[in-house]
C-alpha positions as CSV (number, residue, x, y, z in Angstrom):
1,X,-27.8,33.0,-4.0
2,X,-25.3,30.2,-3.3
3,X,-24.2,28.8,-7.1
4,X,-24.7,25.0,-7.8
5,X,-21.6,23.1,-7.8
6,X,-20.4,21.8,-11.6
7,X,-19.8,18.7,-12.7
8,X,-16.2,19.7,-12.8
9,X,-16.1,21.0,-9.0
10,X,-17.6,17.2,-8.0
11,X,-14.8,15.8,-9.8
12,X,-12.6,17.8,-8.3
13,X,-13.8,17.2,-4.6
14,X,-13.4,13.8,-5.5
15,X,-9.6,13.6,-7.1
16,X,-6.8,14.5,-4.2
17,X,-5.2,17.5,-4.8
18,X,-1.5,16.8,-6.5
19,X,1.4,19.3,-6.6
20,X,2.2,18.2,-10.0
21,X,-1.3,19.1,-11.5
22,X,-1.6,22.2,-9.6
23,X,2.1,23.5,-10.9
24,X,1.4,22.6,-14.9
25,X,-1.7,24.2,-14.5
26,X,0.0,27.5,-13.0
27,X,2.0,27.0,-15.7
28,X,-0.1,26.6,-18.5
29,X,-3.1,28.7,-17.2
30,X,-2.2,31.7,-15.2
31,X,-1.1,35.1,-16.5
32,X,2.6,35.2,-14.3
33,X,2.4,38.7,-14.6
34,X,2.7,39.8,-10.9
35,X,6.2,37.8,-10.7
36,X,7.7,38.6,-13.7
37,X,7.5,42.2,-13.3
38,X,9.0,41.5,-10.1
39,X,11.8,39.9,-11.7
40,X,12.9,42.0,-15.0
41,X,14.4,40.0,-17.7
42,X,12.7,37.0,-16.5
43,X,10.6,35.4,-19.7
44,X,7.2,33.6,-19.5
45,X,8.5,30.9,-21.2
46,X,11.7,30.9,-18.3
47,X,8.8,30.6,-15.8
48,X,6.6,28.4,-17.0
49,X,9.9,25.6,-17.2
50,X,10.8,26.4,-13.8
51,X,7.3,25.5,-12.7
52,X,6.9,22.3,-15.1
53,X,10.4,21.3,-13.6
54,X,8.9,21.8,-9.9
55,X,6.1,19.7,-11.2
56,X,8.2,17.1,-12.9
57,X,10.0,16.5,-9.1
58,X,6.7,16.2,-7.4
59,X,5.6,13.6,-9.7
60,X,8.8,11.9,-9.5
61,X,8.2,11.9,-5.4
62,X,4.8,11.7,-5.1
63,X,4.7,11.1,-1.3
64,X,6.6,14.8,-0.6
65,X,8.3,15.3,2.4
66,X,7.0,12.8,4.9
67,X,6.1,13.3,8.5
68,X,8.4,12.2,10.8
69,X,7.0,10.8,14.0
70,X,10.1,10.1,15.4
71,X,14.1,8.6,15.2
72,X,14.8,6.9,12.3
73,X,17.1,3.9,11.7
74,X,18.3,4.4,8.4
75,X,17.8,6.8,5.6
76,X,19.0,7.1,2.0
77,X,20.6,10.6,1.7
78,X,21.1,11.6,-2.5
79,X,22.5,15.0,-3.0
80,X,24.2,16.5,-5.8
81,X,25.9,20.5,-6.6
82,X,25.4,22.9,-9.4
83,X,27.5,25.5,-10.9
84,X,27.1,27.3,-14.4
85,X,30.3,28.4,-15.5
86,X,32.5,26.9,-12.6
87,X,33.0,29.0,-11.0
88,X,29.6,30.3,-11.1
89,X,26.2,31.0,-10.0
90,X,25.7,27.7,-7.7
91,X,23.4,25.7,-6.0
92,X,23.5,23.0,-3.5
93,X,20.5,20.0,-2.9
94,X,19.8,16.8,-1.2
95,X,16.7,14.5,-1.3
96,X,16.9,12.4,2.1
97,X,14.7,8.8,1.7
98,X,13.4,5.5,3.6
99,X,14.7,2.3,2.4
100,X,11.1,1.7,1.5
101,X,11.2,4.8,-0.8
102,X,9.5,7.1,1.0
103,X,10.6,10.8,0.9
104,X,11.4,12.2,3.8
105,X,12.7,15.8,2.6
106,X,14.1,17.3,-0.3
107,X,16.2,20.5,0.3
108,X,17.7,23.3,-1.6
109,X,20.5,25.9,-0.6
110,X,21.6,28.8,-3.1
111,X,25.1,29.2,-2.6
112,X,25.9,32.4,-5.1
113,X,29.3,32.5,-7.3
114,X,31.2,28.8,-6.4
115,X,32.5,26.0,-8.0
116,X,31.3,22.8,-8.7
117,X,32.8,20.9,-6.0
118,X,32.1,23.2,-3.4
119,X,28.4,22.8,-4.4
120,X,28.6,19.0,-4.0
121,X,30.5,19.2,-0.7
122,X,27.6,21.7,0.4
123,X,24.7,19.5,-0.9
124,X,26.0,16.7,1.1
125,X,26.4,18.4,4.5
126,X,22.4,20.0,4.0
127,X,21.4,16.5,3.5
128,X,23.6,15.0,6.4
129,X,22.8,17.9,8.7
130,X,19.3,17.1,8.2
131,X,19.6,13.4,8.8
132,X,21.2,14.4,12.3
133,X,18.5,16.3,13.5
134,X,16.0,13.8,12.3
135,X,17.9,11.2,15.0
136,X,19.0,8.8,12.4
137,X,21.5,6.1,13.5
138,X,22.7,4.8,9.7
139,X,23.2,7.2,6.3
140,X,23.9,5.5,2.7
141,X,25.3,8.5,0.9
142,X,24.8,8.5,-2.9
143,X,26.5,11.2,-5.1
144,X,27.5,11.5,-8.5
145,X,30.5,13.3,-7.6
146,X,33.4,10.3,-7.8
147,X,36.1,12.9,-6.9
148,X,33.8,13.4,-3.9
149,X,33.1,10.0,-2.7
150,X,36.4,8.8,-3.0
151,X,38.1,12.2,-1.2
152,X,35.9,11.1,1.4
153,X,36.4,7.5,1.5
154,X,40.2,8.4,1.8
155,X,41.0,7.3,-1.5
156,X,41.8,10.6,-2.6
157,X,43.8,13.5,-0.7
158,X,42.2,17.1,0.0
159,X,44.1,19.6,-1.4
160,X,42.1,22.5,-2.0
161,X,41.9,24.8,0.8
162,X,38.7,25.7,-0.3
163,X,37.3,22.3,0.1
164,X,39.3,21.4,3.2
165,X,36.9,22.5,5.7
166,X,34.0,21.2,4.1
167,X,35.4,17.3,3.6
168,X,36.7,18.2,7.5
169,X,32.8,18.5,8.3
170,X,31.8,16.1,6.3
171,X,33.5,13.7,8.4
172,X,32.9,14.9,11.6
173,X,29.1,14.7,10.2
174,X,29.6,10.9,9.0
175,X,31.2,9.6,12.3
176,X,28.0,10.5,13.8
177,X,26.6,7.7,12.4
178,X,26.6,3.9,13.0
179,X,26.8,3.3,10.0
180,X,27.9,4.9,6.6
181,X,28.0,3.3,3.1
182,X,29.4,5.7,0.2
183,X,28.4,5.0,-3.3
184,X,29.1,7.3,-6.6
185,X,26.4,7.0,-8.7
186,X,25.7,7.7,-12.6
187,X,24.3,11.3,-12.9
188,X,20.9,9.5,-14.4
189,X,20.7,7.8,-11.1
190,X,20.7,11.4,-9.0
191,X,18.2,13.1,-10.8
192,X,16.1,14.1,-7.7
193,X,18.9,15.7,-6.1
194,X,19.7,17.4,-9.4
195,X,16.9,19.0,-9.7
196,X,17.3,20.4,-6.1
197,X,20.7,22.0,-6.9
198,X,19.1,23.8,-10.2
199,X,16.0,25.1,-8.7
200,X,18.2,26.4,-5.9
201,X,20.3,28.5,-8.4
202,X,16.8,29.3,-10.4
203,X,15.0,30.3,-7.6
204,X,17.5,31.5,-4.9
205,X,16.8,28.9,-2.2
């Protein structure tokens, strides 16, 4: 015999289901066993941040990653690099988004033992690389890396070899575009694409 729905399973059907609430609740609700025996030396505690800092993004950009119908004009590309110990275990993200403030993607690459720079030369090509395939004609970069931006905007010289070839594609990736505006940002202003870089390191992207 079929069981009678509950009050809270009406409320439910009504409310839309929200990343946010269904990661805290993860968090707050469900054992974690399976994954952290999969993972030794990983903590509940350890897991249950990861998820509220998953959450804490998905509130922050409600919309997710948007459907793209077709070419866009112009999108706002954030991205940011992570390394703990530089060098160390690093990680790379970008958050691409309409002028309107719609998010379009948000993107995370695990880049093992680098150092911080590498990680936010390697943040910006995964969000440039993306824009490119989406078709879009004009990028407005924003980083918090000033030694970054301003190696880029030819303000500063290159003279890592490590870096070289990354600021090399880096350009070849910004003359794609129409148009290209550079602007270093205040690490408060980045957050989005911060989080990215992290949970890339935390979770291996």
């Amino acid at each position: 015999m079929a069981s009678r729905p509950t009050a809270s399973d009406a409320r439910a059907a009504k409310s839309p289901l929200r990343e946010s609430d269904i990661l805290r609740h993860i968090a707050r609700e469900e054992p974690l066993t399976a994954t952290m025996k999969a993972f030794p030396g990983l903590s509940r505690e350890r897991l249950a941040r990861m998820l509220e800092r998953m959450a804490a993004i998905s509130a922050e950009l409600p919309t997710g990653a948007a459907e793209v119908a077709g070419p866009l004009a112009r999108l706002r590309v954030y991205s940011d690099g992570a390394a703990r110990g530089n060098p160390g275990p690093a990680g790379a993200g970008a958050v691409l988004v309409e002028p309107s403030g719609q998010v379009v993607d948000r993107l995370g690459k695990y880049l093992g033992v680098q150092t911080n720079n590498y990680a936010e030369y390697m943040g910006l090509l995964l969000g440039l690389r993306r824009a490119r395939e989406l078709g879009v004609r004009e990028v407005e970069v924003f980083a918090d890396s000033e030694l970054m931006i301003r190696q880029l905007g030819g303000r500063y010289q290159v003279k890592s070899p490590t870096l070289r070839p990354l600021y090399e594609e880096a350009l070849r990736l910004l003359n794609d575009f129409s148009r290209v505006k550079l602007v270093h940002v205040p690490r408060e202003m980045n957050t989005a694409a911060d989080e990215m870089s992290n949970r890339a390191i935390d979770e291996k992207l």
